[in-house]
N, C-alpha and C positions, 0 to 999 in steps of 0.2 A: 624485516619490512623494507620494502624499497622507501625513498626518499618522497616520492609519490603520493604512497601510499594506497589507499583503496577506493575507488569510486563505485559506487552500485547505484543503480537508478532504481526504484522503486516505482509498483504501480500497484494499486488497488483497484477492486470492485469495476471489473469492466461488465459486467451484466449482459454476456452475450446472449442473444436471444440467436433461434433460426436462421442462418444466413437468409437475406433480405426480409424479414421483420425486424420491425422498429422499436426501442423500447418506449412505453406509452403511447406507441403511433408518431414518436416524433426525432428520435434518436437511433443515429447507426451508431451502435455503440462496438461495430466491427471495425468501423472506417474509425476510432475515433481509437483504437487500441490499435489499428495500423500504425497512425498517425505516429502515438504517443512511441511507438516500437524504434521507429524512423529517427524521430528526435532522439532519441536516445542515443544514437551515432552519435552524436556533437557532442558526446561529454566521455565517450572513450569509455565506454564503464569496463570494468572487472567483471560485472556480471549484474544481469537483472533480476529481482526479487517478486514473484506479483504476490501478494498476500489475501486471495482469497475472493469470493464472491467471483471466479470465472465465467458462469453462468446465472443468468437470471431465472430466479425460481424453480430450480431444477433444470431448465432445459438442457437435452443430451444433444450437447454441441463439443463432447469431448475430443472428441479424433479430430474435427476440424480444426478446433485450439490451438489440439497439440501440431496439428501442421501448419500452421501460421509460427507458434515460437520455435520451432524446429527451423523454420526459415529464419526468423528472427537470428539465434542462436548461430547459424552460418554465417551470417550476415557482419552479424557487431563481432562474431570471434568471440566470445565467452558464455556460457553456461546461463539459460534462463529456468530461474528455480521457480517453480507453484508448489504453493498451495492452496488447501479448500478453507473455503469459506462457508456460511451459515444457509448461500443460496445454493451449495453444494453438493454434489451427492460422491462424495470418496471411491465408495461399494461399486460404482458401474465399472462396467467392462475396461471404459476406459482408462480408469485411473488403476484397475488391478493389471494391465497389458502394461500399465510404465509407462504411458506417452507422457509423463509430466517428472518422472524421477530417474533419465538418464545419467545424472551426475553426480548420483547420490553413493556418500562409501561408508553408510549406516543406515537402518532401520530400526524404528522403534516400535511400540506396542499397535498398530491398526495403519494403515496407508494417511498419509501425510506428515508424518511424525520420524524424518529422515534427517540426516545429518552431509551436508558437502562441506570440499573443500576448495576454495579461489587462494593458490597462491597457500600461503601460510595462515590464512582468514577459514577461518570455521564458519559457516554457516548451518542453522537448526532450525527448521521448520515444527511446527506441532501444531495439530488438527482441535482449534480450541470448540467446536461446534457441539451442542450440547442440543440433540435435537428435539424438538417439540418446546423449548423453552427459551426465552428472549437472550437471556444474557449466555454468553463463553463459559466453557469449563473445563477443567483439567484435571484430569481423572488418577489417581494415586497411583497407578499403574506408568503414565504419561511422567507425574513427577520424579517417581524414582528412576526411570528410565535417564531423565534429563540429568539427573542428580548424577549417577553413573558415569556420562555421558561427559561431564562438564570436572568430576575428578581431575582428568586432566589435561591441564590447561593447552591448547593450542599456540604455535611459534606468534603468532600475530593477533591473539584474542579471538572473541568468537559474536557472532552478532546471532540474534535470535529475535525468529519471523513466525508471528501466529494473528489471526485474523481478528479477535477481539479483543480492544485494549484493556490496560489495567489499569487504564487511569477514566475518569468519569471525562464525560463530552461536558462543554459549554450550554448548548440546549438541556433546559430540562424535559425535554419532550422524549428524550432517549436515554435517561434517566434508567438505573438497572439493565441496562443492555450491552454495557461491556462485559471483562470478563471478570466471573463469578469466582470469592474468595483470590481477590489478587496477592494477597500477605502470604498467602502458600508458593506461589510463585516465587514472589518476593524472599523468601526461606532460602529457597533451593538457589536462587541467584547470589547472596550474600555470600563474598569471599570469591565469586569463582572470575574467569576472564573474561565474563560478559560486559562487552563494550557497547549496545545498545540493544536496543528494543523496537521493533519494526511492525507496526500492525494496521489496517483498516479500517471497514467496518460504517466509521459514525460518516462517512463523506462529506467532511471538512479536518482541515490543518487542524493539528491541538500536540503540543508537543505536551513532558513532563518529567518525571523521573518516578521511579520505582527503586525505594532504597534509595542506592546511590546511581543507581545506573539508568541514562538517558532513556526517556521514551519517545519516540516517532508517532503517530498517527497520519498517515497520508493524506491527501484529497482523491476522490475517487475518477478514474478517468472516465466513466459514464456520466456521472453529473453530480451536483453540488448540491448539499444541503442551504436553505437560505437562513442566515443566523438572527434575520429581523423577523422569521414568522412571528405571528402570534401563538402564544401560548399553548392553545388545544389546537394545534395544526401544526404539520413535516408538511414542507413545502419545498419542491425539486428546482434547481437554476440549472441552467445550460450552459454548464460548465466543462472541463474537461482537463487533468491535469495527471502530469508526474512529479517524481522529486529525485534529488540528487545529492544522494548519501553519499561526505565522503569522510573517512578517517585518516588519521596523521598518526604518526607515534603517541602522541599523547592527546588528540584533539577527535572529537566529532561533529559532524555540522549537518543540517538537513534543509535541503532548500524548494520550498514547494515551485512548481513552472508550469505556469497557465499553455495550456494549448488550444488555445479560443483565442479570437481577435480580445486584447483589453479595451480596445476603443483607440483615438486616433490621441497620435503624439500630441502633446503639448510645447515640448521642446527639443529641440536636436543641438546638443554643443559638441566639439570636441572632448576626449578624453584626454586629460591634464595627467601625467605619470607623475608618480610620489615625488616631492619634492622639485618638481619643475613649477616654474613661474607663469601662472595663466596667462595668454594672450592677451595684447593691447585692447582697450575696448568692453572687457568683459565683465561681470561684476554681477556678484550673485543676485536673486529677485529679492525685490523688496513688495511684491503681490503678497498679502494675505493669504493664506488656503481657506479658501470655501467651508463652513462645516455646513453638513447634510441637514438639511429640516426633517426628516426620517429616509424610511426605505427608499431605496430607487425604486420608479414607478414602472418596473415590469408588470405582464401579466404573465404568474405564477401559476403551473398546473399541481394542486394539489396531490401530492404523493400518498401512499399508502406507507404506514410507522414500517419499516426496513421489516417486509413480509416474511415469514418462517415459510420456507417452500418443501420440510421434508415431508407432508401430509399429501402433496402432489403426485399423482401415475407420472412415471419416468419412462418416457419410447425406449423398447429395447434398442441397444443399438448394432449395427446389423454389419 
C-alpha cells in the first residue's frame, strides 16, 4: 500500500429518471449525479463506487448512465464501479452488454455480484435486492460465492459494496428494510480482509459495524430523507450528497459532502497550522449555539416508503 493509501468516493441512490424528467416533478437528479461526478475530482479518488438504486423505479436509462460514467471514468482516471440497487433492474440489456462491469476480474453467481481490483485494494460488489420484498438479501449461492472469493486475502485488504445495509436505519419508519439475516453475512466476513462495508439505500449517513468490521451507509445523491418526520410519514429534503472513503494501513474514515448550498457562512478565519500561534486579535467565540425548538420550517413533499419498482413494465431498450 502506498503511504497514501486509498481514497474512493462513494455515491448512492441517484434515481435517474428519463433524461429531462424530474424526479417528483421537482429534481434533476441527472444534473445532480453530474455535479456529484465533478466534485469528485477534488479528492483524487482511486476510484468511484455508486451502490445502487441508478435508476428510479425501474426506469431504462441504462446506456445513458453508462455513458455519463464512461465519461466520468476518463475524466477522474480511475475505474467507476456500480451496482444495482432495489430500484433496479440487473436482467436489461444493459447491464447484461457490461456497460457498468468494465473493470471487473471476477463474476459471481447472477450480474452485479463481481469482484475489481484498484491498485492492491479488492473491491466486491453483490446484488443484495430481493425482489418483491422490502428488505436485502443474500442468497446461499451469493454467500458462498463470497466465501470463496475472500479465502484469499488481497495485498491491501478488500472493501465490500451492496445496496442494503446490515445495520438497522435511525427512522423507524424503514424499519425491516435493510438487509435480511445480516449475521450470515456477518459469518462469511469473520476472519477474512474485509476492511469495510459500503452500502445505500436508507438516504441518510448512519455509520456502524458488523462484527468487527466498519459499516458505511451513504447519503443519497438524489435527496435526503428527513430525520424529524413524523412517525407514520418518509418525508423527502432537497438534498444531495457524496462521501469520501479513505483508507490508511491501519485506519478507515468516511466523510459525508453536501452538495447543495448549507446556507451562508457564519464565519471566515484563517486556518491556524498544528502547532502555530493564532493571530493577534483572535479568540475563540464566547456565542452560545442556538438549540432548535424543532424541525426547520421547510415545506416538505411527502415521499413514498423507498417504492419496490420490480412489479413495473421496463421499455425495451433499443
Amino acid at each position: 500500500m502506498s503511504g497514501d493509501g486509498y481514497t474512493l468516493i462513494h455515491l448512492t441512490d441517484t434515481h435517474l429518471r428519463q433524461p429531462g424528467e424530474l424526479l417528483f416533478g421537482a429534481l434533476d437528479t441527472w444534473a445532480r449525479t453530474a455535479e456529484a461526478l465533478r466534485a469528485a475530482a477534488r479528492y483524487r479518488p482511486d476510484a468511484v463506487v455508486v451502490t445502487g438504486d441508478i435508476a428510479d423505479s425501474g426506469a431504462d436509462i441504462y446506456a445513458v448512465a453508462s455513458g455519463l460514467f464512461t465519461r466520468a471514468r476518463r475524466e477522474l482516471g480511475c475505474p467507476v464501479i456500480v451496482l444495482p440497487g432495489n430500484h433496479d433492474v440487473p436482467g436489461t440489456r444493459a447491464w447484461a452488454a457490461e456497460l457498468f462491469t468494465g473493470s471487473q476480474t471476477d463474476t459471481g453467481p447472477g450480474p452485479g455480484n463481481d469482484v475489481h481490483f484498484v491498485g492492491g485494494l479488492r473491491l466486491i460488489t453483490l446484488d443484495s435486492d430481493d425482489p418483491g420484498r422490502p428488505a436485502g438479501r443474500l442468497t446461499g449461492a451469493q454467500l458462498q460465492w463470497l466465501d470463496d472469493v475472500l479465502a484469499e486475502p488481497a495485498p491491501d485488504g478488500t472493501v465490500l459494496a451492496l445496496h442494503h445495509p446490515p445495520i438497522d436505519s435511525l427512522l423507524p419508519q424503514l424499519a425491516g428494510r435493510g438487509l435480511d439475516r445480516p449475521a450470515e453475512l456477518a459469518g462469511v466476513l469473520a476472519g477474512t480482509d474485509v476492511r469495510a462495508v459500503l452500502c445505500g439505500h436508507y438516504h441518510h449517513a448512519l455509520s456502524g459495524r458488523l462484527g468487527g468490521v466498519p459499516v458505511w451507509v451513504g447519503p443519497a445523491v438524489s435527496y435526503g430523507q428527513d430525520l424529524f418526520a413524523p412517525p407514520e410519514t418518509v418525508q423527502g429534503l432537497d438534498s444531495s450528497w457524496l462521501s469520501v472513503i479513505r483508507l490508511g494501513e491501519n485506519s478507515f474514515s468516511a466523510v459525508p459532502v453536501p452538495l447543495l448550498p448549507a446556507g451562508a457562512s457564519v464565519f471566515t478565519n484563517a486556518a491556524v497550522p498544528p502547532g502555530a500561534v493564532p493571530a493577534a486579535g483572535t479568540s475563540p467565540s464566547t456565542h452560545l449555539i442556538p438549540v432548535p425548538a424543532g424541525a426547520p420550517g421547510h415545506q416538505y413533499r411527502q415521499q413514498p416508503l423507498l417504492p419496490d419498482s420490480r412489479g413495473e413494465t421496463i421499455a425495451a431498450t433499443h
